[in-house]
LOLORO-574834 format. One record per residue (C-alpha): residue in one letter; z, y, x. Coordinates in steps of 0.25 Angstrom, whole numbers. Example, Ala and Ser with C-alpha at 12.3 -4.5 7.8 and 13.67 -1.06 7.14 Angstrom:
BEGIN
a 31 -18 49
s 29 -4 55
This chain:
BEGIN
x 442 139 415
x 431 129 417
x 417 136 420
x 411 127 411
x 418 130 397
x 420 146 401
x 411 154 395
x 406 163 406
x 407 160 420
x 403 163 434
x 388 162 435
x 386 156 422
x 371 158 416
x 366 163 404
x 352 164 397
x 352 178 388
x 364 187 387
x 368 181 373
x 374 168 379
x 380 175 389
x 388 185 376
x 391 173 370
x 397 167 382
x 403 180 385
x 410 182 370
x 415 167 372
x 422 169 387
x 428 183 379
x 436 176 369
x 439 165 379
x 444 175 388
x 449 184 379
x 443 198 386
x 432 206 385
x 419 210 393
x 414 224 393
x 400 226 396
x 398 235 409
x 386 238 417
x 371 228 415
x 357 230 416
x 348 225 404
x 338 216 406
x 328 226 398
x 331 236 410
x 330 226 420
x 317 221 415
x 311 237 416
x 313 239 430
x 308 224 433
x 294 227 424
x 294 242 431
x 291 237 444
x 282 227 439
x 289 214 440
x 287 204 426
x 301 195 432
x 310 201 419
x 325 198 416
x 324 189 401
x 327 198 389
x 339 187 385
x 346 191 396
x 349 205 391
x 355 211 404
x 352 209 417
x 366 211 421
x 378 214 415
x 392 217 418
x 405 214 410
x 421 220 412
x 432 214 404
x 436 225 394
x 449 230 403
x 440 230 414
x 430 240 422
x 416 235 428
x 417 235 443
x 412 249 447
x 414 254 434
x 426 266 435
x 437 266 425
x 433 275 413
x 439 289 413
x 440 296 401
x 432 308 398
x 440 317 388
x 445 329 389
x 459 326 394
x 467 327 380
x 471 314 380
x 472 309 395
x 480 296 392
x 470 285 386
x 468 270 386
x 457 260 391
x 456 246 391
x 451 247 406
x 463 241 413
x 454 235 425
x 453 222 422
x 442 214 432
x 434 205 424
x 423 204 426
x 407 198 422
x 394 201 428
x 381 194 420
x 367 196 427
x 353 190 425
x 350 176 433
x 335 177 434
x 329 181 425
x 333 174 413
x 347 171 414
x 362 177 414
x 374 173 424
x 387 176 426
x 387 184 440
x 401 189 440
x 415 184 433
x 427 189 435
x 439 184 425
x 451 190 430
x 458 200 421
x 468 208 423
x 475 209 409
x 478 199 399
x 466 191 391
x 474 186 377
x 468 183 365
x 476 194 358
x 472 205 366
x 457 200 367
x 456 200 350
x 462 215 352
x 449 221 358
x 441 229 350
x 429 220 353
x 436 209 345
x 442 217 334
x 429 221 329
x 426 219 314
x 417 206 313
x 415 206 299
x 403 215 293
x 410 212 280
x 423 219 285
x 416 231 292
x 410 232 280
x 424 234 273
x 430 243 283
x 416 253 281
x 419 252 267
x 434 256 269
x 432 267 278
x 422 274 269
x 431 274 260
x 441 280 270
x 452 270 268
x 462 270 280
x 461 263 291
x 474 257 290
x 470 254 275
x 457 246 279
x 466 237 290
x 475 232 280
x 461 228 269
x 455 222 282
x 465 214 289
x 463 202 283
x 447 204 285
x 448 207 300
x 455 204 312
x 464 214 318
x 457 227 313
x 464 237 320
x 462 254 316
x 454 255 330
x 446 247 324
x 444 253 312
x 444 267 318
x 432 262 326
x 426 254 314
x 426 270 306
x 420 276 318
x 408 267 318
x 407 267 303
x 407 285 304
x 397 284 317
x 388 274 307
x 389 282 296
x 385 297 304
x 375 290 312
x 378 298 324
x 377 311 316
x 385 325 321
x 393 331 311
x 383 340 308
x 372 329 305
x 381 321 295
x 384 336 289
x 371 338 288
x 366 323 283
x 376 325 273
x 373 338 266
x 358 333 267
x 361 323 258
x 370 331 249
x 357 340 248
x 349 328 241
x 355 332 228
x 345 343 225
x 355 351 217
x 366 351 228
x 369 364 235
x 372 366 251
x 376 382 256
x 380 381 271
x 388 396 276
x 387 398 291
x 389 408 299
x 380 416 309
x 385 408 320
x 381 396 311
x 392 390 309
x 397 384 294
x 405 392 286
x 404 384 274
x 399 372 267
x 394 371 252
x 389 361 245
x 388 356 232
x 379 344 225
x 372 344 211
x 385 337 206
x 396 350 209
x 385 358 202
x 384 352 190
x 400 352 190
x 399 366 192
x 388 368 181
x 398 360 171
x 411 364 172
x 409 376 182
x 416 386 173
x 430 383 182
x 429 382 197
x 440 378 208
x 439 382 220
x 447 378 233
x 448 373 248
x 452 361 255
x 456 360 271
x 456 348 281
x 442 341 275
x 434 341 287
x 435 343 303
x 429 356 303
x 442 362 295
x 432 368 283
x 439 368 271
x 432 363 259
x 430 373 247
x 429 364 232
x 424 368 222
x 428 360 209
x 426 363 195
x 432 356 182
x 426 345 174
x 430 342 158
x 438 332 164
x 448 340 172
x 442 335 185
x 438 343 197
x 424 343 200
x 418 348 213
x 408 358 213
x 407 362 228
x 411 361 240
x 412 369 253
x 415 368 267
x 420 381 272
x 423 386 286
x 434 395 280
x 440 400 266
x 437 415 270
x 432 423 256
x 417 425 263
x 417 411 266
x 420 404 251
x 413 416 246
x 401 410 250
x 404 396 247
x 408 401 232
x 392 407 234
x 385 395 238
x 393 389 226
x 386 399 217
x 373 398 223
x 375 383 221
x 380 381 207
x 369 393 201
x 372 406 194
x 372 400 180
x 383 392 184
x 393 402 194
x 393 413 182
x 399 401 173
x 410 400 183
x 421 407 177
x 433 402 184
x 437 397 200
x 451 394 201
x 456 394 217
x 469 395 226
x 473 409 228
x 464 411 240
x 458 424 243
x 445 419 248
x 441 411 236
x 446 420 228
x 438 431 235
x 425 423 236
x 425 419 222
x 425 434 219
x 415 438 228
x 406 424 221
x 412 423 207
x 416 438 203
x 415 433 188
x 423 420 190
x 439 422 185
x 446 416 197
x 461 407 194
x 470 405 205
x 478 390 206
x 492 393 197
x 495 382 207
x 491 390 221
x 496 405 214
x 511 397 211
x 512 392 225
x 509 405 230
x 517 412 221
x 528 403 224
x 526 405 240
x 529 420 237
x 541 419 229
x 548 409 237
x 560 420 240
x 560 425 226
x 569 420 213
x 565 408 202
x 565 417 191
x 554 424 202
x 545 412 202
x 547 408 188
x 538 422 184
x 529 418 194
x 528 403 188
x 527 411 174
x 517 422 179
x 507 412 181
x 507 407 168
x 509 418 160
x 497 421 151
x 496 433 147
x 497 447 152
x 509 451 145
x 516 439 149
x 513 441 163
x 517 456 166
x 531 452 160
x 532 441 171
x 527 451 181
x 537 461 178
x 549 451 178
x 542 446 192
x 546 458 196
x 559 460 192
x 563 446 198
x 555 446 210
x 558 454 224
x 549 467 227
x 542 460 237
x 537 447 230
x 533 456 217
x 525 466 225
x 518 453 230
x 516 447 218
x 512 462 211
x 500 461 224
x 496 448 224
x 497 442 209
x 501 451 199
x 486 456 197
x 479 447 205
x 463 446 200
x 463 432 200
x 469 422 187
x 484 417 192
x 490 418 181
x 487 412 166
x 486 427 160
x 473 429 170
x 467 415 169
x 465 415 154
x 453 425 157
x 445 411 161
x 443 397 161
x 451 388 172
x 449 374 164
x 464 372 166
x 461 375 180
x 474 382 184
x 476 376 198
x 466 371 206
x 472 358 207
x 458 352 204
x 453 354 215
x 465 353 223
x 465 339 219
x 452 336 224
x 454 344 239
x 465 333 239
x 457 322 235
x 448 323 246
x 459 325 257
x 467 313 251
x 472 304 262
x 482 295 255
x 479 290 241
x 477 274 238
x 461 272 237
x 464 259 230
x 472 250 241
x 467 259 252
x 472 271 258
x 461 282 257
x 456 294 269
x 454 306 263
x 440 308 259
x 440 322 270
x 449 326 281
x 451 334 292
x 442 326 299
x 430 323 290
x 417 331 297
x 411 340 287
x 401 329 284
x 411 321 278
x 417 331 271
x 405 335 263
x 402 320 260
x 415 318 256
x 415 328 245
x 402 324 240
x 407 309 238
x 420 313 232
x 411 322 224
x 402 310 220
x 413 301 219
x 420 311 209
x 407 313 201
x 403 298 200
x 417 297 193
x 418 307 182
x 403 303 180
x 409 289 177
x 419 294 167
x 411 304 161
x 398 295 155
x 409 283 152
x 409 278 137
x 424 278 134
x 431 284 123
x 442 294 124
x 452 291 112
x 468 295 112
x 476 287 108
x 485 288 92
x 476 299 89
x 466 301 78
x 464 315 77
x 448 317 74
x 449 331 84
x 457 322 96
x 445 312 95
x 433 323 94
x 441 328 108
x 441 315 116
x 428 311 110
x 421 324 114
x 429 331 127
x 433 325 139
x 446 319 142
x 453 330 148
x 447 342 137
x 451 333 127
x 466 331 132
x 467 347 132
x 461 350 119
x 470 338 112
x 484 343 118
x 480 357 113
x 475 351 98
x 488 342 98
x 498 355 102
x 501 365 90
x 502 379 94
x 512 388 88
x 507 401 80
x 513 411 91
x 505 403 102
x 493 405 95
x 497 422 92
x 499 420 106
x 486 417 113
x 478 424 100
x 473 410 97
x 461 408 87
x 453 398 83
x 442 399 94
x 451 406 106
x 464 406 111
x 469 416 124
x 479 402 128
x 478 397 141
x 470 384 137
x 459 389 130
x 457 400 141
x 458 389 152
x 451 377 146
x 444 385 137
x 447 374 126
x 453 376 111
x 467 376 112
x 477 373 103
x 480 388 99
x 463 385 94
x 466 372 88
x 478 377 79
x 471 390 76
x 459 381 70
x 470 372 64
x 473 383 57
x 461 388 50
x 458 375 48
x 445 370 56
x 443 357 68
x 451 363 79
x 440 356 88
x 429 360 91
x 418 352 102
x 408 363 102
x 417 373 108
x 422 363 121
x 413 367 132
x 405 356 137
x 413 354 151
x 424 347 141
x 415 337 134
x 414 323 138
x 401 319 145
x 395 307 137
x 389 293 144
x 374 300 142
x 378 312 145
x 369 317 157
x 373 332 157
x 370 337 169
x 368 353 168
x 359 359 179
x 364 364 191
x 359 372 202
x 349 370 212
x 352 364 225
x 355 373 236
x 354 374 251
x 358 387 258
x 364 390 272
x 372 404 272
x 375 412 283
x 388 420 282
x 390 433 287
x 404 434 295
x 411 445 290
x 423 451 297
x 436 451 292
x 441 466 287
x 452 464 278
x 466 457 283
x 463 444 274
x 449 441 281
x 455 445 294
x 466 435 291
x 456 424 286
x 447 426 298
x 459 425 310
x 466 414 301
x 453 404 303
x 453 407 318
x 467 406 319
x 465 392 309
x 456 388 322
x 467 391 333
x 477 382 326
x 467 371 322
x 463 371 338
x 477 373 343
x 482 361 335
x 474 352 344
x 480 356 356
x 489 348 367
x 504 355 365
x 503 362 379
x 490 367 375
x 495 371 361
x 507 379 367
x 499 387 378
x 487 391 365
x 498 394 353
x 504 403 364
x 492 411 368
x 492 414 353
x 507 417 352
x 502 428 362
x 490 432 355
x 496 433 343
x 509 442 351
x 499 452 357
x 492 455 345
x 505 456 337
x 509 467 346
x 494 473 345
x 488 469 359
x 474 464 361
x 473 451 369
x 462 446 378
x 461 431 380
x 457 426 392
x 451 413 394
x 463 402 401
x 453 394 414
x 452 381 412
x 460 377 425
x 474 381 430
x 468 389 442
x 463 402 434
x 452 408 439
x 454 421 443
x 442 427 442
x 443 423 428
x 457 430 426
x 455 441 432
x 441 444 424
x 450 447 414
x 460 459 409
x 466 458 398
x 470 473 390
x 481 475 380
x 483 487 373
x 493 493 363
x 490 506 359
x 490 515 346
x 480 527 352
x 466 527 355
x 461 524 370
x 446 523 377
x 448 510 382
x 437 503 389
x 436 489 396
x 423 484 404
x 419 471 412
x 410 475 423
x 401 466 428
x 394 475 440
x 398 486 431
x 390 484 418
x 397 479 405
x 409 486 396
x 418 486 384
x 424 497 378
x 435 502 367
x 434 515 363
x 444 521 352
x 437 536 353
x 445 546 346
x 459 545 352
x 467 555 351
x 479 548 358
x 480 545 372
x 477 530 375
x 487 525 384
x 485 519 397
x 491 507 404
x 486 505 419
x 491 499 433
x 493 509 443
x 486 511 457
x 492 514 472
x 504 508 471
x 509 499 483
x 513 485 483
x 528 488 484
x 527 496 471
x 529 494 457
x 519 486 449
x 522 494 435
x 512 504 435
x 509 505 419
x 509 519 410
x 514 516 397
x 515 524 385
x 528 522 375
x 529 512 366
x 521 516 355
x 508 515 364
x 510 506 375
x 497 500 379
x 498 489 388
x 488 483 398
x 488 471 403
x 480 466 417
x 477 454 419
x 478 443 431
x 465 451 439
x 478 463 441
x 486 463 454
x 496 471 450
x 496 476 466
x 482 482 463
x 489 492 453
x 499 497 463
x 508 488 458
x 520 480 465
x 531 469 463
x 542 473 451
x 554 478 454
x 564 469 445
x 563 460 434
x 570 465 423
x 572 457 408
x 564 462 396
x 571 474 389
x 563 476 375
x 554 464 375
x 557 453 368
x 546 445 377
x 539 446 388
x 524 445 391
x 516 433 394
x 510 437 408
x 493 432 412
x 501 418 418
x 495 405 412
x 503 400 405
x 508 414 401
x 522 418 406
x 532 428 402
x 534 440 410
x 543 448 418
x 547 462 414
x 547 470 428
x 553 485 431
x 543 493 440
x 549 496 453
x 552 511 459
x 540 510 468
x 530 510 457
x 524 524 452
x 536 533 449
x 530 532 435
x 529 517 431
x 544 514 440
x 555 508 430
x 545 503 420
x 543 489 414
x 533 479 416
x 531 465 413
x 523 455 425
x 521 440 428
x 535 434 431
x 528 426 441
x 519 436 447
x 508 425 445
x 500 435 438
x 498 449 435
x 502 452 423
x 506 466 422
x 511 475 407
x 523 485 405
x 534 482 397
x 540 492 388
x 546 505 394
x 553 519 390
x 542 526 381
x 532 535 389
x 525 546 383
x 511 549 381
x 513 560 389
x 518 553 400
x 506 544 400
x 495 555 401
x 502 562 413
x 503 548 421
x 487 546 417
x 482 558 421
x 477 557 435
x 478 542 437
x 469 535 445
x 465 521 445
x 460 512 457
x 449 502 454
x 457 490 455
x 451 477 459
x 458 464 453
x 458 451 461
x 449 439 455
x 438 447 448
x 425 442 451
x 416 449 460
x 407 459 449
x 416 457 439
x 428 469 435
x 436 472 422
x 438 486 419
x 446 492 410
x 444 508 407
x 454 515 399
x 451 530 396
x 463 538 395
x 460 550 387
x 472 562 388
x 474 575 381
x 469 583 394
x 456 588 394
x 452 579 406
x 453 563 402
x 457 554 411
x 450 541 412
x 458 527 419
x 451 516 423
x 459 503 425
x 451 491 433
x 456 479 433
């Protein structure tokens, strides 16, 4: 190309770095490639260390940069090494764009008040099209601040990305979803202004705080970590101080990444619609845990309010159902008709259809009568087994599952808790049409506990703004073809949805016997709608019918049913705000359900952490649990030693270590002590015993050529097994190569010896040299000899007897194990007390 038309060229000069990026820019799109800045020097710099030494000779500020270098994109700068990732190795195969092309440009200061061209190289080893070049980021980005503007739109409104590609196409060029990805990365990095976790957490619950009368609890724990999260705004408390009579409670999982589940609280408005009154973040759903939370929500709400509580209606979930009792010992507490079928169904599954059909009538049965002649054919039709658990678990169970109990208190229809079910769902829904666009969930497993709770709060907003709307609205509420004066008092006075109840129950004639059924007068009524609703019903309305007076009455609807007018500004007074940080005291699991709870949340840990592993990682941890959860089966303690981190071990690491397993049903004086220069011990004392504690040990004064079995065993019934770890030669116990390999006999499988990974055993016979008492007898050993794992297998029974007259008089050596660090020795004492009025003491040092 001619010099003269090509935008840069060798030597070519310019005066400020402006013209020389606009010729730049020009010889990119002619050229169809990219320069990458490198390494310069700015004039400002320069001009420092110019006026430092005195000298008034300074670069012109136009110019920028002294000097500056450039690489083609799929280039590296000379002397500049290829990049080399800096991760953690899990995913070692990447991609970069440094393919080693050569081209080159050096600009550097002429004087001291122009640019020129110093060094040029064209030559590139890859192609240069038009196509590719429009397929760099550089050129892909979105130009228009009219479309940026859009897409920041759209993704606050969490359409999918592939949703806003299809609305933008035809506004950008070729928008791809790394683009888009990058786009919502900046837009989040804008929006938290560099904030952690915790600051945007923290910024957030500031501002819910600036409504005066909103409430805040945080539980930690000593070690100050959060346990839960409560919060509640002056909105849920005037919920709560309306139509608080009803409460439904429930949990929601996968709303945020730190895997807190979300308690709701919800009442019901006269509209039939959920309503939130509280929410809270919690660590877990153990009963001390939403016992507290239940607290803060009395604290929150007031006394005045809590007593007015008469209902909650949850799942069937011990913890709530505890905590509530604990917080609300006055409240009448209904389980979900929908939760107790399933359950019930679950435990029937083997049983008849004439068993499940008194089931499916038990739960509506609605009085007592009624529902001890189900029980008693349940028991006729159902198996022992499933009777005996229904007797147990349901039969007399405290809280309201069937209708006969939950006439005692109001539910507001509120047999399930569907309510609040719906809205759990709402804020996980991923799919749904919002408009033409698909919509993300408004919280997921990967919103930060930041987003959660200002998620809730908008839905909240979002929620209350609408019902607002339709509660002050000035239309009229008319049905159609009829004229009945009562009808038109409902709809005129109630809202929709009391008004649809009372009008089916005016419009349905009762029959005298269901009337002499449910006692029915003209004030009261023991039928399931007037105990739920607390309504008249239309065993009421026909009793008034009959003695001849209105069957409505406005003055006897409570004020939750009537509708809200345009100037109604009723707004009952609520609580103060509330600020309060809690410390919870941890208490220890005592009863098989809190021991359950407390493991099952660390075991919810292991699986979380192992479900991010590598398969070959996965395999090698699920089976070290496979084994753990083996040895404690068979009533074994297990000591877990710490895997180094390279392949070459190091032994002074393994042999600090000796690892004791014991099975045993009688006391022993068992004491174990890490001496460093002698100091330092821990003991096991189980004082008292009357047995004998049983002793397992390796033997002394044996030669090399002799057997390596050297083990006391008791009979089956108290075997005690020890195990010695890799710091044991099995020579420095006397002990010598195995006679024969023989096959297993009465295990069904071997044990996993110390190799890494851990390999299956041999089962070994002691040879004829050992000590004429431990010859012939079992004993299982690394296949390989690799290491020196050494525990008997299972032999003819000995006696106790036989036990106490080998023991007394042994006499153990002071062994010293190879590897141990100098100072540094693991003993084990085991005190053997006899009948005899002498006891003997052996030591084992290992």
């Amino acid at each position: 190309m001619d010099s003269a038309k090509a935008p840069l060229f060798l030597n070519q000069r310019f005066n400020s770095f402006k013209e020389f990026s606009e010729a730049k820019a020009k010889y990119e799109d002619q050229k169809f490639m990219i320069w990458t800045t490198g390494k310069s020097t700015t004039v400002q710099y320069a001009n420092k260390l110019i006026t430092s030494k005195g000298g008034t000779d300074v670069f012109a500020e136009r110019l920028k940069y002294r000097y500056i270098k450039y690489s083609c994109k799929l280039g590296v700068l000379d002397g500049e090494e290829e990049r080399i990732g800096t991760g953690k190795g899990d995913r070692p195969i990447q991609e970069t764009n440094k393919i080693g092309c050569q081209a080159f440009l050096h600009v550097k200061a002429k004087g001291r008040s122009q640019l020129f061209v110093y060094k040029l190289i064209e030559e590139h080893n890859h192609e240069c099209s038009k196509e590719l070049y429009e397929m760099f980021p550089e050129k892909r980005q979105v130009i228009s601040e009219d479309v940026q503007e859009k897409i920041k739109l759209l993704c606050d409104a969490k359409v999918k990305p592939s949703m806003i590609r299809i609305v933008l196409r035809g506004l950008t060029g070729n928008l791809t979803s790394r683009d888009l990805a990058n786009f919502r990365a900046q837009l989040k990095k804008e929006k938290h202004e560099g904030r952690s976790e915790e600051d945007r957490l923290s910024k957030v619950l500031e501002d819910l705080l600036t409504d005066k009368d909103a409430s805040l609890v945080v539980g930690r724990d000593k070690n100050q970590k959060m346990k839960f999260l409560f919060f509640q705004t002056s909105g849920m408390k005037r919920n709560v101080a309306r139509y608080g009579k009803v409460i439904l409670l429930d949990h929601s999982h996968k709303v945020n990444s730190n895997r807190m589940p979300v308690c709701v609280i919800m009442v019901m408005d006269g509209e039939g619609n959920g309503r939130a009154a509280g929410y809270a973040f919690v660590a877990n759903e153990q009963l001390v845990t939403v016992a507290e939370v239940l607290k803060s929500f009395r604290e929150s709400i007031g006394e005045e309010l809590a007593v007015a509580v008469r209902t909650i209606v949850i799942d069937k979930d011990p913890s709530e159902i505890g905590a509530i009792e604990q917080v609300f010992p006055e409240v009448h507490i209904h389980l979900c008709i929908f939760h107790v079928g399933r359950s019930l169904n679950e435990k029937s599954s083997k049983e008849s259809a004439l068993v499940k059909e008194i089931l499916d009538k038990l739960k509506y049965a609605t009085t007592d009568s009624k529902f001890q002649s189900l029980c008693s054919e349940l028991k006729e039709a159902a198996s022992s087994k499933f009777y005996d658990y229904f007797k147990e678990n349901w039969e007399h169970c405290p809280q309201a599952w069937s209708y006969r109990d939950k006439q005692k208190s109001i539910n507001l229809g509120n047999t399930t808790t569907n309510r609040v079910e719906n809205h759990n769902s709402k804020i996980k829904m991923a799919s749904k049409q919002y408009y033409q666009y698909q919509a993300l969930p408004i919280l997921n497993s990967n919103s930060t506990l930041a987003d959660a709770v200002e998620g809730l709060l908008d839905l909240f907003v979002n929620k209350e703004e609408d019902i607002y709307f339709r509660e002050t609205n000035l239309k009229v509420t008319y049905k159609t073809s009829v004229n009945d004066p009562t009808v038109k008092a409902m709809l005129n006075d109630l809202t929709k949805f009391c008004a649809k109840i009372l009008i089916h129950e005016l419009e349905n004639i009762p029959t005298e016997e269901e009337i002499e059924e449910f006692q029915a007068s003209s004030d009261d009524c023991l039928c399931p709608h007037h105990w739920s609703y607390e309504l008249p019903c239309r065993h009421i309305f026909q009793c008034r019918r009959m003695e001849g007076i209105n069957p409505y009455k406005v003055e006897e609807i409570d004020s939750m049913w009537k509708k809200r007018r345009a100037n109604d500004v009723d707004f009952p007074p609520v609580a103060p705000g509330l600020l309060k940080v809690k410390t919870m005291q941890e208490k220890s699991a005592k009863t098989p359900r809190e021991k359950y709870r407390a493991s099952d949340d660390t075991c919810k840990l292991i699986s979380a952490l192992l479900a991010e592993c590598g398969t070959a990682q996965f395999e090698e941890r699920h089976l070290v649990l496979k084994e753990l959860f083996r040895l404690w089966a068979e009533g074994k303690d297990v000591v877990l030693l710490e895997k180094p981190n390279s392949d070459d071990a190091d032994d002074d690491f393994v042999n600090s270590h000796i690892t004791i397993k014991v099975e045993r049903d009688d006391s022993a004086f068992i004491q174990e002590s890490d001496h460093e220069d002698g100091t330092q011990s821990n003991s096991i004392n189980d004082v008292g015993a009357e047995e004998l504690a049983h002793l397992v040990t390796a033997m002394d004064g044996l030669s090399e050529e002799e057997d390596p079995f050297s083990t006391l065993l008791d009979d089956e019934n108290d075997l005690e097994i020890f195990q010695v770890a890799k710091s044991v030669e099995l020579s420095e116990f006397g002990l010598c190569t195995p006679k024969k390999v023989v096959p297993p006999t009465s295990e069904s499988e071997n044990p996993l010896c110390f190799c890494y990974p851990r390999k299956s055993t041999k089962r070994y016979i002691a040879g004829p040299n050992a000590k004429p008492s431990f010859a012939g007898r079992p004993y299982f050993a690394c296949a390989d000899r690799a290491c020196k794992y050494f525990t008997p297998a299972k032999r003819d029974p000995v006696t106790k007897s036989d036990v106490r007259k080998a023991l007394d008089g042994i006499q153990l050596p002071k062994c010293k194990p190879k590897g141990r660090p100098k100072g540094s020795k693991k003993t084990v004492m085991i005190k053997y007390r006899s009948d005899k009025p002498s006891n003997t003491t052996v030591f084992f040092y290992g």
